[in-house]
N, C-alpha and C positions, 0 to 999 in steps of 0.2 A: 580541505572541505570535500566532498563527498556527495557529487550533488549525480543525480539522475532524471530520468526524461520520463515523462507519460508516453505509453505508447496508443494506436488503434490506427485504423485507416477501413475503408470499403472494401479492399482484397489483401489475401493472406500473402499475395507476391510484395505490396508494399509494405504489411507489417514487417517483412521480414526487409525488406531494402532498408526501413525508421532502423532498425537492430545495427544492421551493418553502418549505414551513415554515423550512427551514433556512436558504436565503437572508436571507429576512423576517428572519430573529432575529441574524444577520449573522454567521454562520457562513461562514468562506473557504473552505472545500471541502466536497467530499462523496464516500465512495470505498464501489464498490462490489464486491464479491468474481464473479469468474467462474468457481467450480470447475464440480460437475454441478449445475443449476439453472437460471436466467430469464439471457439473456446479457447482461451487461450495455453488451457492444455495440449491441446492440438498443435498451435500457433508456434509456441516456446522451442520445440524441437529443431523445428526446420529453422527457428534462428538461430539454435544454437551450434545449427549444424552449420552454417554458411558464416560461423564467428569465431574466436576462438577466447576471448580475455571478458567481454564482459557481462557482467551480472543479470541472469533475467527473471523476473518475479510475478508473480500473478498481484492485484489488487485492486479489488481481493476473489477469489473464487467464495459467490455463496454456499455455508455448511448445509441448509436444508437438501436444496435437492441431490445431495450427492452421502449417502453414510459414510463414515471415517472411515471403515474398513478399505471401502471404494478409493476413498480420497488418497490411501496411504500406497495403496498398489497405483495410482495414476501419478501422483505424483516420485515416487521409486521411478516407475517406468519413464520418468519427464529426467529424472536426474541422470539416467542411464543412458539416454540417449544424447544430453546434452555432456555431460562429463564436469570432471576439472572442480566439482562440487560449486558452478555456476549459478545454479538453481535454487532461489528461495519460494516459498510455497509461503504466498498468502492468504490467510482466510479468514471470514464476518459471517456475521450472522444476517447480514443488509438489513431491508429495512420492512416495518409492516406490511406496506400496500404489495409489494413483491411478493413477499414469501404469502401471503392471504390472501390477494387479488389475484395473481399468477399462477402458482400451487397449489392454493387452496389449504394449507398446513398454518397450524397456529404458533402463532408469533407468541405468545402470552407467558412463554415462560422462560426467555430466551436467555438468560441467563445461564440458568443450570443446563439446557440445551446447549450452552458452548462449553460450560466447562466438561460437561458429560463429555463430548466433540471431543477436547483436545485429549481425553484422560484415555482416550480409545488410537487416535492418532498418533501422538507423541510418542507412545513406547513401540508401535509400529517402527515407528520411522527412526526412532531410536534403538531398539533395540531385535527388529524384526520379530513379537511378535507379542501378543495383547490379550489377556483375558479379565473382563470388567462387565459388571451387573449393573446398573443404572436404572434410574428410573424412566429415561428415556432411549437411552442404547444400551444392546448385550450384544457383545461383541467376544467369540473364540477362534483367533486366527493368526496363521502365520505369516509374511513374507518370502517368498521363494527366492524373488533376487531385488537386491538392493544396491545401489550404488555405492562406491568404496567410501565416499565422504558422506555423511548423514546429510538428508536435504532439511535444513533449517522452517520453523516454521514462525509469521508473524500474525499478528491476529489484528483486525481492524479493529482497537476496542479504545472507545471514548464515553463508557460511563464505566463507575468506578468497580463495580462489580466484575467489569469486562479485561480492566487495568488488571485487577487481583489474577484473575483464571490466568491472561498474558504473562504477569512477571512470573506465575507461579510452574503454568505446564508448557510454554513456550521460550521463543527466542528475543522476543522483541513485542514493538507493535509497529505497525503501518495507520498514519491519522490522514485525514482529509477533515480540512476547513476546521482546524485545528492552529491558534495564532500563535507568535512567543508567548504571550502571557496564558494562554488555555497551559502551552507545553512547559514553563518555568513552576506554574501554580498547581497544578492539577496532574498533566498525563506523565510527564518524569519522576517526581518523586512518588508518586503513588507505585506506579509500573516497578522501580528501579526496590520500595521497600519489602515489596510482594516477593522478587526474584531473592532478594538476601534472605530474609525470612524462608526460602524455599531451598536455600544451599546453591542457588542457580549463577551463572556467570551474569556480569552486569550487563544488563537488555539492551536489543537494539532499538531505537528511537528512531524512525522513519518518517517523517514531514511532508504530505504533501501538501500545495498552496497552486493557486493562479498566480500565474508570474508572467508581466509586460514591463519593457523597459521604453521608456516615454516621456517628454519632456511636458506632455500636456495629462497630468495629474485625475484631472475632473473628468477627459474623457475615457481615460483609462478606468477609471472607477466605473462612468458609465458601459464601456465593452463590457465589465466584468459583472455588474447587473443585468444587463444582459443576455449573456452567455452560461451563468452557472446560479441564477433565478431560482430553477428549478430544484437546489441544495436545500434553497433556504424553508420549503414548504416541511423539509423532513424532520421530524421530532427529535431524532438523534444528532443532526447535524444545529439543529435549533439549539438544544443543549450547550453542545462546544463552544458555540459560537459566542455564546453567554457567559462559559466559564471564560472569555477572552476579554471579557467588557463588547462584545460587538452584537450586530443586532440585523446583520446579512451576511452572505457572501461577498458582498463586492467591496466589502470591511473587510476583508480576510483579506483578499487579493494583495500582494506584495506589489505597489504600482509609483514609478517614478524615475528620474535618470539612475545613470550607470551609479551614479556613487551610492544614490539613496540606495540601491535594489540592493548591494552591496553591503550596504550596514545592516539591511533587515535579514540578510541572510548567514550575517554572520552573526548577529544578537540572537537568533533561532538555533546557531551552533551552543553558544553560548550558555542560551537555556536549555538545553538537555538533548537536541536534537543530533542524532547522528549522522545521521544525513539527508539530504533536501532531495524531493524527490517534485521535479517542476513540472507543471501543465501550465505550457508556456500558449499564453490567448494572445490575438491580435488586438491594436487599436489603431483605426483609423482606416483611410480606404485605401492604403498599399499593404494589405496583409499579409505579404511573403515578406515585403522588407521590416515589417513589425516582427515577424516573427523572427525573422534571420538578428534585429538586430538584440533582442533579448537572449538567444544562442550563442553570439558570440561574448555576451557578458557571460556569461554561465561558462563557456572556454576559457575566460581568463581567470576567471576564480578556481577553477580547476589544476590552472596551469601557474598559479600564484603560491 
């Protein structure tokens, strides 16, 4: 199994200590969020420089504020500096209130606005260099330097439209608040028949979920109402959550002992999931030992 860690913290010296810890304990990844905050374009470097084995991924970097063209030289320059073809580059289209409350740039067509996106990036980054007319990007440009391994790209995409442009001009997808059953019924075969139909290798499937490992059930559910509330107002994450049978976030949350946590993450393997990508939440009132004892379940299934 294949599981990896959320990353963030208040300063760029502890993002990079979560990188290094997490290697140590032999954790395959590490993914961190690029909404408004610390970029983690910036961030990825310096941990890939103080690391040496494992994986670091954005998720996701949003595509509005940033043109592909932009994205494809930042992320080049992110893989060059990290090496060893460490570096996967995640990107979304997020969500309304963001791109239009924030930027002020409209959300309305976002569809075609990511497939335009990838159709501009992908042969960047695949093959250094891109020329494309669009209805929303024109893009004529080359790559100067690129890393010796192609830096992979995955797309945060959980409506079906999103799925298609993914299995078709990418690598994968990266989901959030996406259940086994969203990823058995919906986000794997969709994603996995777009990449065949496209000539493409079989997609990576990237799972992330709230994850606490806890004998008390109910309050587990309750932290996680709590703590990730604020998912559940979003229209896209509303969506997934419904293709799952569920009707919050704190329905998503993987919450219960070592065995249960255990089965639901290997029934997520099972339905298409490549691998588990955990935002490990606290319950109760000794939050380091919450946290620590959910880490160490996630070490043994690594090391099983």
């Amino acid at each position: 199994m294949q599981i990896g860690l959320s990353g963030g913290a208040a300063s760029i010296d502890r993002m990079v200590d979560q990188v290094v810890e997490a290697e140590a304990e032999g954790f395959t990844s590490m993914w961190f969020a690029g909404a408004i905050g610390t970029d983690p374009l910036l961030v990825l470097p310096l941990a890939g420089r103080a690391t040496k084995t494992i994986e670091l991924g954005t998720s996701i970097v949003q595509t509005y504020p940033r043109h592909p063209v932009l994205m494809a030289q930042q992320a080049a320059a992110v893989g060059l500096a990290i090496g060893a073809g460490r570096f996967t580059l995640g990107v979304g289209v997020s969500h309304r209130p963001a791109i239009e409350g924030v930027y002020g740039l409209s959300y309305d067509e976002n569809a075609q606005h990511l497939r335009e996106y990838l159709s501009v990036l992908g042969p960047l980054l695949d093959e250094g260099k891109v020329s494309f007319t669009g209805d929303q990007f024109t893009a004529t440009a080359e790559l100067r330097m690129r890393p010796a391994e192609r830096v992979p790209v995955l797309v945060a995409a959980l409506a079906s439209k999103a799925l298609r442009s993914a299995g078709e001009l990418a690598d994968g997808t990266i989901t959030w608040m996406a259940n086994r059953v969203a990823i058995e019924s919906h986000v794997a075969p969709r994603i996995a028949e777009a990449a065949e139909g496209a000539g493409r290798h079989a997609p990576r499937v990237v799972v992330g979920l709230p994850i606490a490992v806890t004998d008390d059930v109910d309050a587990g559910r309750q932290a996680a109402a709590e703590q990730f509330a604020g998912y559940g107002v979003l229209p896209n994450y509303q969506r997934i959550l419904a293709r799952g049978g569920l009707s919050s976030p704190a329905e998503a949350a993987i919450v219960g002992p070592e065995d249960e946590v255990a089965k639901e993450l290997e029934a997520l393997v099972a339905a298409g999931a490549t691998d588990v990508w955990a935002a490990i939440f606290p319950v109760g009132d000794d939050r380091r030992a919450s946290r620590h004892r959910t880490r160490a379940l996630l070490r043994d299934l690594l090391r099983a």
